[in-house]
C-alpha positions in Angstrom: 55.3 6.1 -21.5 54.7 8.1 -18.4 54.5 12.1 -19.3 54.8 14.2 -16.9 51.8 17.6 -17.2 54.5 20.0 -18.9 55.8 17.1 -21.0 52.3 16.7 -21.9 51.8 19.8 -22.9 54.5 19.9 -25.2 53.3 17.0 -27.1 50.1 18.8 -27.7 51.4 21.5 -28.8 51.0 24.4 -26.5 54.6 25.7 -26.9 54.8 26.3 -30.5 55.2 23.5 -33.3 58.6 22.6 -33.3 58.2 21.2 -29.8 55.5 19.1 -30.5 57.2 17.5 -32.9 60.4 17.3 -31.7 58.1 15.8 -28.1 56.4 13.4 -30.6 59.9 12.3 -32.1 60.9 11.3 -28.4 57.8 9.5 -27.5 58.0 7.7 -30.4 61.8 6.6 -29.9 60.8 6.2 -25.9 57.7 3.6 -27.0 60.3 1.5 -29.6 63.2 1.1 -27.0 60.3 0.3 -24.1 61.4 3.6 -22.2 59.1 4.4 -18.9 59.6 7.9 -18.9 62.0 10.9 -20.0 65.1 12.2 -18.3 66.5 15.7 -18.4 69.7 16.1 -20.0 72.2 18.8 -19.4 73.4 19.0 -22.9 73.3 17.6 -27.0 76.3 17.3 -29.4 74.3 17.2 -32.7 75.1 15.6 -35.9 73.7 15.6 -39.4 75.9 19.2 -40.1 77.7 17.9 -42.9 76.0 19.0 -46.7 78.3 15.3 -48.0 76.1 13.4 -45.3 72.6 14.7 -45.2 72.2 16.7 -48.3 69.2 18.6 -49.7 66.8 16.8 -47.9 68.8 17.3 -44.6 68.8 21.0 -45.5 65.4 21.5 -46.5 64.4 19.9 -43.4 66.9 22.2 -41.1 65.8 25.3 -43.0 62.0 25.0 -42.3 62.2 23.8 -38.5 64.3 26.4 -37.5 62.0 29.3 -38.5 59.6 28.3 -36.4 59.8 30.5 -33.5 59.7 27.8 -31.0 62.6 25.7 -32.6 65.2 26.9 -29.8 67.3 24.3 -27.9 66.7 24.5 -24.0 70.6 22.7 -23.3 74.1 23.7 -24.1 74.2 22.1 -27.8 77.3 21.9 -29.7 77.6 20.5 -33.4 79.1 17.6 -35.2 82.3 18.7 -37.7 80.8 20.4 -41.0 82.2 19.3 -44.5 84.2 22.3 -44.8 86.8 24.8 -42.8 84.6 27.4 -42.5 87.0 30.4 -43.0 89.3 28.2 -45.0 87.2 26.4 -47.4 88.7 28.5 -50.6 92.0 27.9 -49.8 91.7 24.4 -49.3 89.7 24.1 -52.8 86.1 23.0 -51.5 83.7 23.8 -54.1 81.6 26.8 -53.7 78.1 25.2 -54.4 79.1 23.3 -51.8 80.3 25.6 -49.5 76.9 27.9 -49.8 74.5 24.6 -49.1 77.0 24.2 -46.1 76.7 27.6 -44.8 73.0 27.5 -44.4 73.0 24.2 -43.0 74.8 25.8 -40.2 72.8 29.4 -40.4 69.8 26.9 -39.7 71.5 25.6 -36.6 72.4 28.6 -35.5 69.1 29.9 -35.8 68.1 27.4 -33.3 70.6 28.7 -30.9 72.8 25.8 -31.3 76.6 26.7 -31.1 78.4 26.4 -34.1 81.5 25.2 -33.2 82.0 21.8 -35.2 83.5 19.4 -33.8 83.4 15.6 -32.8 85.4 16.3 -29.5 83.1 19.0 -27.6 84.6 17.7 -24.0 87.5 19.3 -25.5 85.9 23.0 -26.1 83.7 23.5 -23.0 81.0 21.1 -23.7 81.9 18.6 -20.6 78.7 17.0 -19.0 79.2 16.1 -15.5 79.7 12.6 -14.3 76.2 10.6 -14.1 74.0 13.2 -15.5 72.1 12.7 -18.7 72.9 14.0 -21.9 72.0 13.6 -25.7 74.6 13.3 -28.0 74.8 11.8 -31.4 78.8 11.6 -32.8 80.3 7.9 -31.9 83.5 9.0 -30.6 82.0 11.8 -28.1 79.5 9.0 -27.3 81.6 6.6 -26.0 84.6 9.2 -24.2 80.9 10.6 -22.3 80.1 7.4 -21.4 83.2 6.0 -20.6 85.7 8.4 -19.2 83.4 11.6 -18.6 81.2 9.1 -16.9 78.0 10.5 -18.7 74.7 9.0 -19.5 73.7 9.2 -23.2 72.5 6.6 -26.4 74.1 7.1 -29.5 71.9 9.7 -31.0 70.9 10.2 -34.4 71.0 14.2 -35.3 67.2 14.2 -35.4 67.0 12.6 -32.0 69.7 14.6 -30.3 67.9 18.1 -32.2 64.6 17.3 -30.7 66.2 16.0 -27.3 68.0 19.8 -27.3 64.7 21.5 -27.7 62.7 19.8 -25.4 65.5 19.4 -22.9 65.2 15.9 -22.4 65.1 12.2 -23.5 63.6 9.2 -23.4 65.2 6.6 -20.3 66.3 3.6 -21.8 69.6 2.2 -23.2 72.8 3.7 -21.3 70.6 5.9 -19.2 69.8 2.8 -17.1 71.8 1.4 -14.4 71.4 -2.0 -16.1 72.5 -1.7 -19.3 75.8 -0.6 -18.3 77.2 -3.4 -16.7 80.8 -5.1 -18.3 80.2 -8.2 -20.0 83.4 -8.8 -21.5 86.9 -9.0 -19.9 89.7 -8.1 -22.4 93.0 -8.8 -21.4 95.8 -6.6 -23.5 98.6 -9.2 -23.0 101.7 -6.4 -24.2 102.0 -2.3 -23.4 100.7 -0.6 -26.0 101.2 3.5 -26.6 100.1 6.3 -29.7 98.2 4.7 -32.7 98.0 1.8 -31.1 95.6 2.1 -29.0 93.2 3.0 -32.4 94.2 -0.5 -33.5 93.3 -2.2 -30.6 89.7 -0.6 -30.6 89.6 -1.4 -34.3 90.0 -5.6 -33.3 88.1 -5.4 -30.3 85.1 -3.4 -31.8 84.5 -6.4 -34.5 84.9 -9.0 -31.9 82.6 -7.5 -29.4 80.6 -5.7 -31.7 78.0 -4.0 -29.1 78.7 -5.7 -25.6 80.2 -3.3 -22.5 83.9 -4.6 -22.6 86.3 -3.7 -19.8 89.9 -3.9 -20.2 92.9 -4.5 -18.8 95.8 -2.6 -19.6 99.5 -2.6 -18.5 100.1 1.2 -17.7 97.9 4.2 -18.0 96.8 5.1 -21.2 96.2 9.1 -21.9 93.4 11.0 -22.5 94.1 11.4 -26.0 95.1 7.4 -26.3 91.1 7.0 -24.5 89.8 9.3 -27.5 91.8 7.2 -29.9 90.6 3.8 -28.7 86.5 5.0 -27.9 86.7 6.1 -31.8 87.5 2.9 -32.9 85.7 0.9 -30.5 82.4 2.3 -32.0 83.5 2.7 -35.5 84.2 -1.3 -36.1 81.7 -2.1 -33.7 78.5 -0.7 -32.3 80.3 -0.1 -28.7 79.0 2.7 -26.9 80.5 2.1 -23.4 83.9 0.6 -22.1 85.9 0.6 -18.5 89.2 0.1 -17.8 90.1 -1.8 -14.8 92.1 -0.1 -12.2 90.7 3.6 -13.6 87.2 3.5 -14.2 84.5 1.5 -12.0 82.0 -0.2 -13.5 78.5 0.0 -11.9 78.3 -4.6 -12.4 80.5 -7.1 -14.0 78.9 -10.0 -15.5 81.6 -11.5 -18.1 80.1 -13.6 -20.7 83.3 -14.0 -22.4 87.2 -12.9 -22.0 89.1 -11.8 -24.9 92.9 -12.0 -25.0 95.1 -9.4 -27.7 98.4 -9.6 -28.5 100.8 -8.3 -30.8 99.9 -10.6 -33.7 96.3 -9.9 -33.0 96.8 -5.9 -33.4 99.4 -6.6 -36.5 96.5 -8.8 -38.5 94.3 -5.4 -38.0 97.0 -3.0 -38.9 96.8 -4.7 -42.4 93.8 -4.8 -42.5 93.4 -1.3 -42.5 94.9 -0.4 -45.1 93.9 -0.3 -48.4 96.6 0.2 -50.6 100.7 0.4 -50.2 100.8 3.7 -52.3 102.1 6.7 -51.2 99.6 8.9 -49.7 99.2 12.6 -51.5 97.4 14.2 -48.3 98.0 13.1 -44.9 95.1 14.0 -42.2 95.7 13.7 -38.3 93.0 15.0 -35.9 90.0 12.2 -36.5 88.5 12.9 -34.2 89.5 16.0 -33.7 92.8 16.7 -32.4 93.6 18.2 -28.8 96.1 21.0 -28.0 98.6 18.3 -27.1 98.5 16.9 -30.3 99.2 19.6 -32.1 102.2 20.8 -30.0 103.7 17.0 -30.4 102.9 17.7 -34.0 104.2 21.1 -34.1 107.6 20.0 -32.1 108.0 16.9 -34.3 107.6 18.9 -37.6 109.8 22.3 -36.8 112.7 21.0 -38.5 110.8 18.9 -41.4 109.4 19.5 -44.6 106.7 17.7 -45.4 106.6 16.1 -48.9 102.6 15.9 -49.2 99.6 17.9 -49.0 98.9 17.5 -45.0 95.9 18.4 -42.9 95.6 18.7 -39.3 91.8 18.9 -38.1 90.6 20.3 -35.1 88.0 22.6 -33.9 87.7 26.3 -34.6 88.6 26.7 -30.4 91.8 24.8 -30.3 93.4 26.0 -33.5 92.9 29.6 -32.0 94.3 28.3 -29.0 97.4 26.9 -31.4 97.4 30.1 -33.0 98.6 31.8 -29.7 100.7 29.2 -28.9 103.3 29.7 -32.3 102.2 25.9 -33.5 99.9 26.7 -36.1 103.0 28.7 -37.7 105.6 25.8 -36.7 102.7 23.3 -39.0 102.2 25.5 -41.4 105.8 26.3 -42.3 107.1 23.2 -42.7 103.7 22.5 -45.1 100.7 21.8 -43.4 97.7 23.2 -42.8 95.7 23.6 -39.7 92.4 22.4 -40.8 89.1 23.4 -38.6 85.3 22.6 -38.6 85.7 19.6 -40.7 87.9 16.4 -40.9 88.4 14.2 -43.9 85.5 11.5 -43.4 82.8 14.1 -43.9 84.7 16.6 -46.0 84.3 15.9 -50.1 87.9 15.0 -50.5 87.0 13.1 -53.2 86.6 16.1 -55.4 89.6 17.7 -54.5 91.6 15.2 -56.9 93.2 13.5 -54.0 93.5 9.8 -54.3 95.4 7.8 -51.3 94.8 9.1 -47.9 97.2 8.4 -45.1 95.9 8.3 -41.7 97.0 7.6 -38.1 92.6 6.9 -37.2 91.4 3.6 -37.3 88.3 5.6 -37.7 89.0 7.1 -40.5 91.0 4.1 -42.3 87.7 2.7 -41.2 85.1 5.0 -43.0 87.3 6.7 -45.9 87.5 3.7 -48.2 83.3 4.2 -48.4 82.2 7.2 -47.5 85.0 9.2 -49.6 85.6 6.5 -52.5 89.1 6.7 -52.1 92.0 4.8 -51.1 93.6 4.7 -47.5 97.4 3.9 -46.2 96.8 3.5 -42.1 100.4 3.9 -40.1 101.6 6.2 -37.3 101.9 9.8 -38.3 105.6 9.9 -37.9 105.8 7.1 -40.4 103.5 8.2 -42.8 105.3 11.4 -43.0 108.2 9.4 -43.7 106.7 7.7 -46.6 
């Protein structure tokens, strides 16, 4: 791989030790994927924040780069969701060996000068890359709404890749950085108007068809932004999709379809089954995977002034927008009727299953998706209005 002098120098070392080997990281990923050279990037989103997913190891490792001196990031870098509400964790019943191995996960991070605002939507926060520059970020969901409706260029990251990335300030060119690799393959035709949770469900079926192709679709009507972040999450939760268009909306740079997909109504009522594992009622509902936007929570919010809610019931976002709901009266609205406005976490990487919660209900195919495995327990998939309902 071509280096240029000052990348050169960084991979021997002449700007402190955690450069060279986050450089060496790089060139090593760069020389796997055949990459030519490295890009700048503008910004990271960085995972591997949660103590559930990464552990001691994870810690230990994040502990001992960041106090080297030179372990700074260079970019605007944001971080994935933690496993716990940060001011909340108490309240919420997280345990509190847990919640001090979490803490200094993110005290590492922070340390690095990466902000600590967790979440998996940082487009939503101030964290919005520009359309066709390069960035590195790591979460599947951000991924693919950078790619595909930011009009960003970035792989899917791992959080060591996306850490060293932030440091040195770039990234190997290959994958979705390329003009070439982003050209639609796949037509899918979405035969029926679909709205809400739906879309979720469609990404779901599509995802496990497709698995890691460029599809493009065809839509009747004009889906939302929150319906894009809905369908992007599943897309790369099912599958290994990192990159869609929708025809009439976004332009793709080529189309070269190898195959056309048609989905109707059955097609999206087989998956709705399928994500489900269980016909229980749920004793904690979570909306917000990912992370919900402002407008969620005031549909929420209006929807739920005159209910009371029958279950325990989360609503995740990031630390920003439930300040922002604060201000706005629907954080009381929520929490009066019985939820709780949940921030820095969500319930895929949050230890739910020591809180004594068993059936989860969901409105994510992305979280229907992960729970079953990553949390051990059992998931009812439906829109929220229904599953509050239940």
């Amino acid at each position: 791989m071509y280096l240029t002098a000052h990348e050169e120098e960084m991979y021997d070392g002449e700007y402190g030790e955690a450069i060279e080997k986050s450089m060496k990281i790089l060139v090593a990923l760069g020389d796997i994927y055949g990459a030519e050279k490295m890009v700048e990037i503008s910004s990271a989103q960085i995972s591997g924040v949660s103590y559930k997913t990464i552990g001691d190891a994870g810690l230990e490792y994040l502990e001992e780069f960041s106090r080297d001196p030179s372990a700074r990031v260079k970019v605007q870098s944001s971080l994935n969701p933690a496993g716990i509400d940060l001011e909340k964790w108490q309240e919420l019943g997280f345990p509190r060996e847990f919640a001090d191995r979490q803490y200094r996960i993110i005290d590492a991070y922070t340390r690095m000068d990466v902000m600590n605002t967790c979440t998996c939507t940082p487009y939503l926060i101030g964290n919005i890359p520009t359309r066709g520059s390069h960035i590195a970020w790591s979460e599947s969901s951000a991924v693919i709404y950078a790619n595909s409706i930011l009009g960003a260029r970035t792989n899917r990251e791992g959080g060591p890749s996306a850490l060293a990335a932030a440091i040195c300030g770039r990234t190997p060119a290959y994958g979705y950085h390329l003009d070439e690799n982003r050209t639609a393959n796949i037509l899918v035709k979405v035969e029926e108007p679909i709205e809400g949770y739906e879309y979720g469900v469609l990404g779901y079926h599509v995802g496990k068809v497709v698995e890691d192709g460029v599809p493009s679709f065809q839509f009747h009507g004009r889906p939302s932004s929150d319906e894009f972040k809905s369908l992007g999450a599943a897309l790369a939760s099912s599958g290994a999709i990192a990159l869609y268009y929708v025809e009439g909306l976004t332009s793709a740079i080529a189309c070269e379809f190898e195959d056309k997909i048609s989905v109707d109504s059955a097609s999206l009522k087989d998956s709705v089954d399928e994500l489900s594992t269980t016909n229980d009622k749920p004793d904690l509902i979570c909306v917000g995977c990912p992370h919900c936007s402002l407008n969620e929570i005031r549909l929420l919010a209006r929807y739920l002034r005159r209910q009371s809610l029958s279950c325990d019931f989360w609503v995740c976002t990031s630390h920003a927008l439930k300040a922002a709901a604060d201000r706005m009266g629907y954080s009381d609205i929520i929490e009066e009727s019985g939820g709780v406005m949940v921030s820095d976490t969500c319930m895929v990487v949050s230890p739910i299953e020591d809180l004594g919660f068993e059936v989860v209900g969901v409105d994510s195919a992305k979280a229907a998706n992960y729970i079953p495995s990553m949390c051990g327990v059992d998931v009812v998939f439906d829109d929220w209005k229904t599953l509050i309902e239940l």
